[in-house]
C-alpha positions in Angstrom: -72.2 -10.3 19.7 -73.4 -12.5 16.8 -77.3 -11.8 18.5 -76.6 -8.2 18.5 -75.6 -7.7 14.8 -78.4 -10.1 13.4 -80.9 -8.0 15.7 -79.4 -4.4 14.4 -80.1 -5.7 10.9 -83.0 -7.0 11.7 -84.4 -3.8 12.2 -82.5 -2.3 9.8 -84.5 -4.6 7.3 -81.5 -5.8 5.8 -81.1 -9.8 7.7 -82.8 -12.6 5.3 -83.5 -15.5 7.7 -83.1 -19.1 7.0 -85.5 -20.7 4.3 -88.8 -21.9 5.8 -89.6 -25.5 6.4 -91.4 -25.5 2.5 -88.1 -25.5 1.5 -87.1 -28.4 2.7 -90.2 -29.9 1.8 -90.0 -29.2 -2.0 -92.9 -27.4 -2.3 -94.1 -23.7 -2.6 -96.7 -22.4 0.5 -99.0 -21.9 -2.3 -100.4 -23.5 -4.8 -99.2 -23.5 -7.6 -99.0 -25.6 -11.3 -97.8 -23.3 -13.8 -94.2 -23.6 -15.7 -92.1 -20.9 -14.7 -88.8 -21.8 -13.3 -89.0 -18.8 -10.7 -91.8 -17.7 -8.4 -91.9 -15.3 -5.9 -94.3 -16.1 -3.1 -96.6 -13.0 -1.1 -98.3 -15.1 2.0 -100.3 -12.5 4.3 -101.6 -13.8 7.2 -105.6 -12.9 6.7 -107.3 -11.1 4.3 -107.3 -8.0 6.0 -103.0 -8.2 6.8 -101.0 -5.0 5.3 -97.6 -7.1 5.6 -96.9 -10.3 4.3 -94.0 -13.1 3.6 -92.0 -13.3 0.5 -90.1 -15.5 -0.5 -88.0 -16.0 -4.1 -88.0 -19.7 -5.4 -86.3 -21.6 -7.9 -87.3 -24.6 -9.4 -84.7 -27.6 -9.5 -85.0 -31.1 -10.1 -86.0 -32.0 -6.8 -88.8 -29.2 -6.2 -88.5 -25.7 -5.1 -85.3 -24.0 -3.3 -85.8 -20.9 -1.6 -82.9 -18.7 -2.6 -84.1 -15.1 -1.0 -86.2 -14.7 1.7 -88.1 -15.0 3.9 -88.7 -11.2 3.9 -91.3 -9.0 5.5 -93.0 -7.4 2.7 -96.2 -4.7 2.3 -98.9 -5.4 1.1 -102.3 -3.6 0.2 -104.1 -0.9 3.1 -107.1 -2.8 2.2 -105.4 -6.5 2.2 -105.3 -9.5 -0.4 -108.1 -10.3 -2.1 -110.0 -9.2 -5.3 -108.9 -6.3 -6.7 -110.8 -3.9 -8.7 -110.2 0.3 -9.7 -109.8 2.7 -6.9 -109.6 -0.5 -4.1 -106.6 -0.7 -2.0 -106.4 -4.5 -1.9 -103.4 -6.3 -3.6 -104.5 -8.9 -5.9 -104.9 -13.1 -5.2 -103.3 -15.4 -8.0 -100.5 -15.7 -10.2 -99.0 -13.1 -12.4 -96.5 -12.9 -14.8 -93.2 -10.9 -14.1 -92.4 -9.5 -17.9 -91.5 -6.2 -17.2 -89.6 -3.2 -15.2 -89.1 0.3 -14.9 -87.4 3.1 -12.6 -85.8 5.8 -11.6 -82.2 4.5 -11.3 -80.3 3.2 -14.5 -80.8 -0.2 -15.6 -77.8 -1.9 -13.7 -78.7 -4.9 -13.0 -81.6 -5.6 -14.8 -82.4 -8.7 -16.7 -86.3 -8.1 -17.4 -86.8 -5.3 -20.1 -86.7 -2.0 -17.8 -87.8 1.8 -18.8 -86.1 4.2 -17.0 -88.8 7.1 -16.6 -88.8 10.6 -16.5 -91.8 13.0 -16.0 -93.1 11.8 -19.5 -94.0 8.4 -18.3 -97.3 6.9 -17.4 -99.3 4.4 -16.0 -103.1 5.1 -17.2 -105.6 4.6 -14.6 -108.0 6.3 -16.7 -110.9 3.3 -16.9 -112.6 5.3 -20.3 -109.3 5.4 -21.9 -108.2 3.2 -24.5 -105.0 2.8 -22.8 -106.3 1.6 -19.4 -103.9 -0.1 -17.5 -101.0 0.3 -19.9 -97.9 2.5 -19.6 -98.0 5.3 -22.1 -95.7 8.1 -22.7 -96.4 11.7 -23.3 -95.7 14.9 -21.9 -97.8 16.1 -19.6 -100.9 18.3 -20.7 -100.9 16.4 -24.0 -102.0 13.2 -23.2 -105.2 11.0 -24.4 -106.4 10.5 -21.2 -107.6 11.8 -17.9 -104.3 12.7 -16.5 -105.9 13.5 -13.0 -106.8 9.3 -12.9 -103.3 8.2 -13.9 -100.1 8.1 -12.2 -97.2 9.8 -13.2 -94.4 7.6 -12.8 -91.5 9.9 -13.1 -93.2 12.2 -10.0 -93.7 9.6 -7.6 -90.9 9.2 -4.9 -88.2 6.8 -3.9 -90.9 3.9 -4.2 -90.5 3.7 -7.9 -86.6 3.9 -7.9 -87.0 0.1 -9.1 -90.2 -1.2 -9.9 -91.6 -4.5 -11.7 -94.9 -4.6 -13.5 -97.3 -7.7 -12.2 -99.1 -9.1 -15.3 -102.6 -8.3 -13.3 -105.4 -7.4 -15.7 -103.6 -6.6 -18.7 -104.6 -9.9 -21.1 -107.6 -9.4 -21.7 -107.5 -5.6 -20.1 -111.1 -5.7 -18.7 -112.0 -1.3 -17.7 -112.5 -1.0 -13.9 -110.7 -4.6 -12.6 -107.5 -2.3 -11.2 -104.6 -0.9 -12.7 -101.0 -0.2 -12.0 -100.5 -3.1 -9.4 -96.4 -3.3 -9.3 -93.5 -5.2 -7.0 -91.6 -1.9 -5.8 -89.0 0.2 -2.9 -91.3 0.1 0.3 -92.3 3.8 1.6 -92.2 1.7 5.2 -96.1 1.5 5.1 -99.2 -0.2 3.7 -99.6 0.4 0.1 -102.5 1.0 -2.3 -102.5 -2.6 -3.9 -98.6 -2.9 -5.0 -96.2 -5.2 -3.1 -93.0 -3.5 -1.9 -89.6 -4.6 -0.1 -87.1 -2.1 1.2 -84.7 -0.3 -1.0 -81.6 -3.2 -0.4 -84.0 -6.5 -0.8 -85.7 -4.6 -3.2 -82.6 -4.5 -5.4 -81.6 -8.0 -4.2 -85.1 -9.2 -5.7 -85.0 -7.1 -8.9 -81.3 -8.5 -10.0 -82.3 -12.1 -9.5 -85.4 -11.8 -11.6 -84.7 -13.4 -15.0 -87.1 -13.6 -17.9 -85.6 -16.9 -19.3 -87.5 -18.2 -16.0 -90.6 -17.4 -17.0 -90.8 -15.4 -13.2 -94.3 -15.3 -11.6 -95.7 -13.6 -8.8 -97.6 -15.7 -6.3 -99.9 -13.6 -3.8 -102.5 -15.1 -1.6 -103.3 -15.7 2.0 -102.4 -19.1 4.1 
C-alpha cells in the first residue's frame, strides 16, 4: 500500500525522496566556495537537458544537509549554459537569491516580495535604461519598448510565486539576458527560468531566508 501512495504522489509531483549520497558526504554536487548559508542546487544532466535536479541545502558545521529535495525541476528549452537576450538557455553559475514577487499575498515570505498587478514589469527592453530591472508603470506609459518586456501581472499561474536570480544585474551589461527567475512550473520547458510545481514551489519559497545569504547554484554534472 505504502508503494502505491509514494507512486500516486510521485506523479502527482508532490513525494520529495531521500537526500542524495552528497548529503552524506558533506558536500554540494557542485562547486561551490562562496558564503552563503543556503544554496539551492539546479544539476541537468547535459547541456542540452530541459529538466534537472534540485536540491535546497544548508550549511552546518559539519558540511552541507540537504533539507528539501531532490526534486525534478525545468529547466531552459534551450538547456544550461550561457545565456544571453532572446536565448532560451538557463544560465551556469552562482546567483544571488535577494528578491521575490507574485501574484498571491506575501504569506510566507522571508525575502522582500512585490505582489504585482498589471502595473508591474520586468524590462527586456536591451536600449532601455532599465534593462533587466523591474519597473512599474501603467501600461502605455512606460519608458521602454513595452512589446520586449514582460508584463508580470499578465502572465499566468507561473508567476503566482516567483524569486529573482541575481543574473546579470551587477554590472547590468545590454543584451547578456534578462528576467531569469526561480518560479510555479507550467509542466514544460521554460525560456531560461527554473520552475518547481505549485506545492514545492511554495515549499522552496518559505524556506528561503535572506539572513542566509541564499544562492542559486545551476550547472550540468
Amino acid at each position: 500500500m505504502r508503494v502505491r501512495w509514494v507512486v500516486l504522489l510521485a506523479v502527482l509531483g508532490l513525494f520529495t525522496a531521500p537526500a542524495t549520497a552528497s548529503a552524506a558526504a558533506g558536500t554540494l554536487p557542485l562547486p561551490y566556495s562562496g558564503d552563503a548559508n543556503q544554496v539551492i542546487t539546479v544539476v541537468a544532466a547535459s547541456p542540452t537537458a530541459t529538466t534537472a535536479t534540485l536540491v535546497a541545502w544548508k550549511r552546518t558545521a559539519t558540511g552541507w544537509t540537504a533539507q528539501i529535495g531532490p526534486l525534478k525541476a525545468y529547466v531552459g528549452s534551450g538547456g544550461v549554459g550561457q545565456a544571453s537576450e532572446g536565448s532560451t538557455k538557463t544560465p551556469a553559475g552562482v546567483w544571488a537569491l535577494t528578491e521575490s514577487f507574485g501574484h498571491k499575498p506575501p504569506v510566507g515570505s522571508r525575502l522582500p516580495y512585490r505582489q504585482v498587478d498589471t502595473s508591474d514589469w520586468w524590462v527586456s527592453d536591451v536600449n532601455a535604461a532599465q534593462y533587466n530591472t523591474p519597473y512599474r508603470c501603467a501600461p502605455g506609459s512606460c519608458p521602454f519598448n513595452e512589446a520586449a518586456g514582460e508584463n508580470l501581472g499578465k502572465v499566468g499561474r507561473a508567476y503566482d510565486r516567483a524569486v529573482v536570480m541575481d543574473y546579470n544585474r551587477s554590472p547590468v551589461v545590454k543584451g547578456a539576458g534578462s528576467a531569469f527567475f526561480l518560479h510555479v512550473s507550467t509542466n514544460q520547458p521554460t525560456a531560461g527560468c527554473v520552475s518547481l510545481s505549485a506545492p514545492l514551489m511554495e515549499t522552496v519559497f518559505n524556506w528561503l531566508d535572506p539572513a542566509a545569504h541564499p544562492v542559486i547554484n545551476i550547472g550540468v554534472a
